[in-house]
C-alpha positions as CSV (number, residue, x, y, z in Angstrom):
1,X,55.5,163.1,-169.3
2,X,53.8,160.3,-167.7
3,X,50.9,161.1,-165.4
4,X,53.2,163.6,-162.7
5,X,56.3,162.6,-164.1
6,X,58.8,163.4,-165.6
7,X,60.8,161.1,-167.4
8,X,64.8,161.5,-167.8
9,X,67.5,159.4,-169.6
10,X,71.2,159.1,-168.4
11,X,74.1,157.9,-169.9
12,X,77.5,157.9,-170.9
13,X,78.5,156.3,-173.9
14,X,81.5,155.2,-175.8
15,X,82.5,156.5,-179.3
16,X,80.4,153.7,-180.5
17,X,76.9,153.9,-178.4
18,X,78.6,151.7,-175.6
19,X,77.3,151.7,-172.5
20,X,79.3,148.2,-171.2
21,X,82.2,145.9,-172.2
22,X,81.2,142.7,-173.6
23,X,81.0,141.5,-169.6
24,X,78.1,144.1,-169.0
25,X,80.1,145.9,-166.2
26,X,81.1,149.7,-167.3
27,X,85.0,149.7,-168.7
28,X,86.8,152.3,-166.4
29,X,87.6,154.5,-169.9
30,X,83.4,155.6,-169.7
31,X,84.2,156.8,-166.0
32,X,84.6,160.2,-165.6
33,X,84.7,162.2,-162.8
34,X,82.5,166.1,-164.9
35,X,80.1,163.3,-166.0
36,X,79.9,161.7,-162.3
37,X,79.1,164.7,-160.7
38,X,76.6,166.3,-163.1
39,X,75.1,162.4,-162.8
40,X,75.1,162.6,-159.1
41,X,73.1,165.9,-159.1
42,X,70.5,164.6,-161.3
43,X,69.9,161.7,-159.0
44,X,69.6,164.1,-156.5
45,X,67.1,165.9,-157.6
46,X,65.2,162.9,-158.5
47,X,61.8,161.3,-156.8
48,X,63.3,158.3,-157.6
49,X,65.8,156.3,-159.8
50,X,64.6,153.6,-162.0
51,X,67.3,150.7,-162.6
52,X,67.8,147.4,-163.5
53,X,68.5,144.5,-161.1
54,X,72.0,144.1,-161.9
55,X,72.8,147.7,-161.8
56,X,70.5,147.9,-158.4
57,X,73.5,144.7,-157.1
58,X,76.5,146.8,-158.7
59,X,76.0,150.0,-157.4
60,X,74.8,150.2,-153.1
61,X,72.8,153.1,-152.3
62,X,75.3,154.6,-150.3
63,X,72.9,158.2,-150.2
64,X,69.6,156.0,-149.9
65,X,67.3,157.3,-153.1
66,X,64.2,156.2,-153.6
67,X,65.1,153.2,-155.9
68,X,62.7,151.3,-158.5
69,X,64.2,148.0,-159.6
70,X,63.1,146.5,-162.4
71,X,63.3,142.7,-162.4
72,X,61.1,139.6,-163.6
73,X,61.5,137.7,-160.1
74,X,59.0,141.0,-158.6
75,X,55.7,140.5,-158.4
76,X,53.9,143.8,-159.7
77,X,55.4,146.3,-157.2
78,X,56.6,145.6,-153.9
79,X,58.5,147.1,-151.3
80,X,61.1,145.7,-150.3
81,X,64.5,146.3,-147.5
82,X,66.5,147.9,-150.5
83,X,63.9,149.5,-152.9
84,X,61.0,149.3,-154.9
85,X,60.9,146.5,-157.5
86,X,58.6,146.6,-159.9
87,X,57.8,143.7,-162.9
88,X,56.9,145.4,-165.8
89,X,55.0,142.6,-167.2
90,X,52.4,142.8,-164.2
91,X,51.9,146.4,-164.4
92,X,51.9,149.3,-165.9
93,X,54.3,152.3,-165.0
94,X,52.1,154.4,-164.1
95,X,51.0,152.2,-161.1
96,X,54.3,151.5,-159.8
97,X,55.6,155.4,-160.4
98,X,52.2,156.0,-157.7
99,X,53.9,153.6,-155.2
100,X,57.6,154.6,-155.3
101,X,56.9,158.3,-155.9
102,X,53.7,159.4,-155.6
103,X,53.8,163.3,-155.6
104,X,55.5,162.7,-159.4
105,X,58.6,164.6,-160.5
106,X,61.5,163.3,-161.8
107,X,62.2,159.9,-162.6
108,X,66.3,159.2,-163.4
109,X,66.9,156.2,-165.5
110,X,70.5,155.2,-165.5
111,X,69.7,152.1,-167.4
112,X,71.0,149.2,-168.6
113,X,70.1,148.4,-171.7
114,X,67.1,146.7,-171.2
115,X,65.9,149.9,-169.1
116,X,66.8,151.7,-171.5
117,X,64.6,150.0,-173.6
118,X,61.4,150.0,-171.9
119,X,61.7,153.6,-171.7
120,X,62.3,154.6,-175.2
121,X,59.2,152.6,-176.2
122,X,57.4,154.3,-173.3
123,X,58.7,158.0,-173.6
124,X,61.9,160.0,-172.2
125,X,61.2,163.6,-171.7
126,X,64.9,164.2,-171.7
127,X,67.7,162.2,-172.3
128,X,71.1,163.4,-170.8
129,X,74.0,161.9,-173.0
130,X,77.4,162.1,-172.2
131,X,79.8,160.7,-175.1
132,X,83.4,159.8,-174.3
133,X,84.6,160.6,-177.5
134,X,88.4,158.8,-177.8
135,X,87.0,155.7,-176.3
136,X,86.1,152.7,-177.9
137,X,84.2,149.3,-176.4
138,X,84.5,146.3,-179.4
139,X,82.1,143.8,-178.7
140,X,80.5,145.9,-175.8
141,X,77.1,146.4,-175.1
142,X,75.5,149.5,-177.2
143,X,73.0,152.1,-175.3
144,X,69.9,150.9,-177.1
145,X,69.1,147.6,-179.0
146,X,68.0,149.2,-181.9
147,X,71.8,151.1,-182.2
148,X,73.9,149.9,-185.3
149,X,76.5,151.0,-187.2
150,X,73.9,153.1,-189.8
151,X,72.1,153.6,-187.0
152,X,73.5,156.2,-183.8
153,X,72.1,156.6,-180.1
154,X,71.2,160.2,-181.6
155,X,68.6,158.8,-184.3
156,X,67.0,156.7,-182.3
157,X,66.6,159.5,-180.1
158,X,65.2,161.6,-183.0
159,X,62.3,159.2,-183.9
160,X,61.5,159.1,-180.9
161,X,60.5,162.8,-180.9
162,X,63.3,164.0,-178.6
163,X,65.6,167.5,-179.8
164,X,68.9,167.4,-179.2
165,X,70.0,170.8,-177.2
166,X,73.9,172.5,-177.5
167,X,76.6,170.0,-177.1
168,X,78.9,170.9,-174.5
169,X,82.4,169.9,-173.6
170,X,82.4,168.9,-170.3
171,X,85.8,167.3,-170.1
172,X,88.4,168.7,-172.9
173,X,91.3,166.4,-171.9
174,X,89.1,162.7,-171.5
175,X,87.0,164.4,-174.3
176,X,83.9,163.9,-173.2
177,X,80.8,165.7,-174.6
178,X,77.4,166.2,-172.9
179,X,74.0,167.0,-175.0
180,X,70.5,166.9,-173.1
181,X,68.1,165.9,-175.3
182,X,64.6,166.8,-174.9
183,X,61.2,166.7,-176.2
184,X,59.7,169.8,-177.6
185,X,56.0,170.8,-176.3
186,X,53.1,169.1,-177.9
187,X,56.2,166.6,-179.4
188,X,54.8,163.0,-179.8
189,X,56.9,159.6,-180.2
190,X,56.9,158.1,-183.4
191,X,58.3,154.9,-184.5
């Protein structure tokens, strides 16, 4: 938890941590429609989303959320036509989460990589993962950085203090699996 927030991961990954073909758009194999909706839901319930710019330009806001953009051109936080933007160089979180949402709750962060990123480092409360089990993305983008083949999405989660809960099927015929993650009381990061 940050300040009033509450700080949740989403994401649907490939067999092997993917989160994007090598092009950085999402294959049409890690779409599916039990993993859409519960996704949709989450967002929401949400106080606001926090995304990257190139997600923010691939995906309108068709339902108009409260949107925080993250993106070097921003100057600290500003408001702009579309959404917050916020430059995570200039400021803290914590100051731009009191702009874009500042009675707290839940933040969604559906990534990309670089998102996801940030936020490991800083702290996920939850992390919702949806795994598409028969698919596949050589040479695609993984969920974190730090993902390799020794190394899963789940470990990284681990030292980062989060418990994973029951894994669920969610889709027996695409296979696709969904665990939330989640930090225990008192639980701390640790590198």
């Amino acid at each position: 938890m940050i300040g009033a927030w509450h700080i949740h991961g989403h994401a649907i990954v490939s067999a092997d941590d993917k989160i994007a073909g090598p092009d950085g758009l999402t294959p049409a194999s890690l779409r599916n429609q039990a993993d859409w909706r519960r996704f949709q839901q989450a967002l929401d319930e949400a106080a606001v989303t926090v995304l990257g710019r190139l997600g923010h330009e691939a995906n309108p806001n068709l339902k108009r959320r409260n949107r925080l953009v993250l993106s070097s051109s921003a100057r600290r936080v500003e408001r702009r036509a579309d959404a917050w933007w916020w430059n995570p160089a200039d400021v803290p979180l914590e100051t731009a989460l009191e702009q874009a949402a500042p009675a707290g709750g839940i933040v969604a962060v559906p990534g990309g990589r670089q998102v996801f990123d940030l936020f490991l480092a800083l702290g996920f409360d939850e992390f919702h993962l949806a795994r598409a089990l028969s698919v596949r993305v050589p040479g695609g983008i993984p969920l974190f950085s730090g993902i390799s083949e020794t190394r899963p999405a789940e470990a990284l989660l681990v030292a980062r203090g989060l418990v994973a809960g029951k894994t669920e099927v969610i889709d027996s015929k695409a296979k696709v699996t969904f665990t939330r993650w989640h930090r225990e009381p008192g639980g701390g990061a640790t590198a």
